[in-house]
C-alpha positions in Angstrom: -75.1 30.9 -32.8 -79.0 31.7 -33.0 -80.3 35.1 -31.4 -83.0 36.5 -31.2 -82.6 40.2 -32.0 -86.5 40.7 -30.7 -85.5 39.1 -27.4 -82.3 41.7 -27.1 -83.8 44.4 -28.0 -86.9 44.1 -25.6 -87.4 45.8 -22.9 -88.7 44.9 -19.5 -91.4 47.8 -19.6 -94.1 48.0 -21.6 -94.5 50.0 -24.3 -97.0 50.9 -27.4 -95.9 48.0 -29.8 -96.6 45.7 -27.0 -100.6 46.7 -27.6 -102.9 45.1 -29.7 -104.6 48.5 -31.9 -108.3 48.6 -30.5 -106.1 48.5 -26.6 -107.0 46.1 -23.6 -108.3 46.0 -20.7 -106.1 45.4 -17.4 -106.5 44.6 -14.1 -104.1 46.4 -11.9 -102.2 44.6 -8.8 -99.8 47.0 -7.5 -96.9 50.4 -7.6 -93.8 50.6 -7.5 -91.1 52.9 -7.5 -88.4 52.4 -10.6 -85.0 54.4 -11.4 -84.9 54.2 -14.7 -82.7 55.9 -17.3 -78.8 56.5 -17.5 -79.2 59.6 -14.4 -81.8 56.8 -12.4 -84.7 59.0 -12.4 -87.6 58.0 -10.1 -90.6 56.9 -11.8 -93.8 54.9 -10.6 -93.8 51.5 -12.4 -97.9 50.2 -12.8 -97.9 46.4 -12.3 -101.2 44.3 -14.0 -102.2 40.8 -13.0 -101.3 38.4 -15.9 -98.2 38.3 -17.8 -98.2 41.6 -19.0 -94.8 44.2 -18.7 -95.4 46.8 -16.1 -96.3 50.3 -17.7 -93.3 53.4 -16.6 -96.0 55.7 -16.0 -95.2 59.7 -17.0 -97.1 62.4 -15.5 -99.6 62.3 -18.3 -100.8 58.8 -17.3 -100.2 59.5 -13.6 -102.7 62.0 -13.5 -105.7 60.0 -16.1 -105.2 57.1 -13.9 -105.8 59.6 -11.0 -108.9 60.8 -12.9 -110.3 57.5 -13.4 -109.7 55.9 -10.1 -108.3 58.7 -7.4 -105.6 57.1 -5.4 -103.1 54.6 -5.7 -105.0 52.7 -3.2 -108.7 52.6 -5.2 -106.8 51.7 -8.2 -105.6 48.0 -7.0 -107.8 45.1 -8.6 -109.4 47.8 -10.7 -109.4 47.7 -14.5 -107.6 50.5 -16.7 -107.8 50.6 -20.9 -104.5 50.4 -22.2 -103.8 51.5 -25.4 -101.5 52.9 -28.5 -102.1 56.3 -29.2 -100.5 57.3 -32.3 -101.4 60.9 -32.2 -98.6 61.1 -29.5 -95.6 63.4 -30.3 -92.0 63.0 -28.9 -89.0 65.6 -29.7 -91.4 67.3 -32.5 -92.4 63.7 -34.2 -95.3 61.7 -34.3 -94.5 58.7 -32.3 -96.6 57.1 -30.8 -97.3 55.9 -26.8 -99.2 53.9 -24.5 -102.5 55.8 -22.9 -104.4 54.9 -20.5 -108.2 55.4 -20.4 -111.5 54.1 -18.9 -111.9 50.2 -18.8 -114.3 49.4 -21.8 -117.9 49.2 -20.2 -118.7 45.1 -20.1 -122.4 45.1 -21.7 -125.1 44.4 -19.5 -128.5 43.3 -21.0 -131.7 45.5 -20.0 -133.2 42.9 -17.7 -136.5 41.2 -19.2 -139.7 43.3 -18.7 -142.1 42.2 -15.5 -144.2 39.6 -16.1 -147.2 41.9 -16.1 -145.6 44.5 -18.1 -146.9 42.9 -21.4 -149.4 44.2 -23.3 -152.2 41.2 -23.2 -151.5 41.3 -19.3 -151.7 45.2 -18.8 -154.5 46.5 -16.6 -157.0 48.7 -18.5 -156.4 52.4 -18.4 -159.3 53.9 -15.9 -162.1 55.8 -18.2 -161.4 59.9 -18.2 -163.4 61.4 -16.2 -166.6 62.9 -17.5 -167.4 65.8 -15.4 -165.0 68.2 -17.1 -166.0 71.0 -19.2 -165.1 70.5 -22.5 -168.7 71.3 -24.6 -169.9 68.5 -26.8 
């Protein structure tokens, strides 16, 4: 018999070792509630479009999600960053989690100057004007 110790051993939720390093950027499509845990604690489950895991979200990642996007209602079809942070500590170890954070900014070139904005096609700068009072 052939198994797959990765497929046993996975879990349903996501968690840091699902994340590529640098993070990704993810569109979110819904909430839910979960119980999760051997005493079925309530937790909100994050759902993305695409085949991602939904992300258990602790009250850490509740509330920067509620800092980026207010409610659970302006968050749906709105992006989220999400990422491994190692410097995360668990029981007095460095162990690393998944963050959330802003959505990385898509780049946007500065739109092409006006036509008439270049410098053979600028209109001459009107002459000072000599009436002032500065002594020659």
């Amino acid at each position: 018999m052939n198994i797959n110790f990765n497929d046993v051993l996975a879990s349903k939720w996501m968690s840091a070792t699902d994340l590529p390093p640098q993070g990704v950027d993810l569109i979110i499509r819904s909430f839910s509630m979960e119980q999760v845990g051997d005493e079925l604690e309530d937790k909100v489950a994050l759902h993305f479009h695409g085949s991602y895991k939904p992300l258990l979200l602790n009250r850490t990642n509740l509330r920067i999600l509620q800092s980026i996007h207010g409610t659970s209602e302006n968050c749906i079809n709105k992006a989220i960053c999400v990422y491994n942070d190692p410097s995360i500590s668990f029981g007095g170890r460095l162990t690393g989690g998944v963050r959330l954070r802003m959505p990385t900014p898509v780049y946007q070139p500065e739109p092409p100057p006006p036509v008439n904005a270049h410098p053979q096609f600028q209109q001459p700068k009107p002459i000072a004007d000599l009436t002032d009072d500065i002594p020659f």
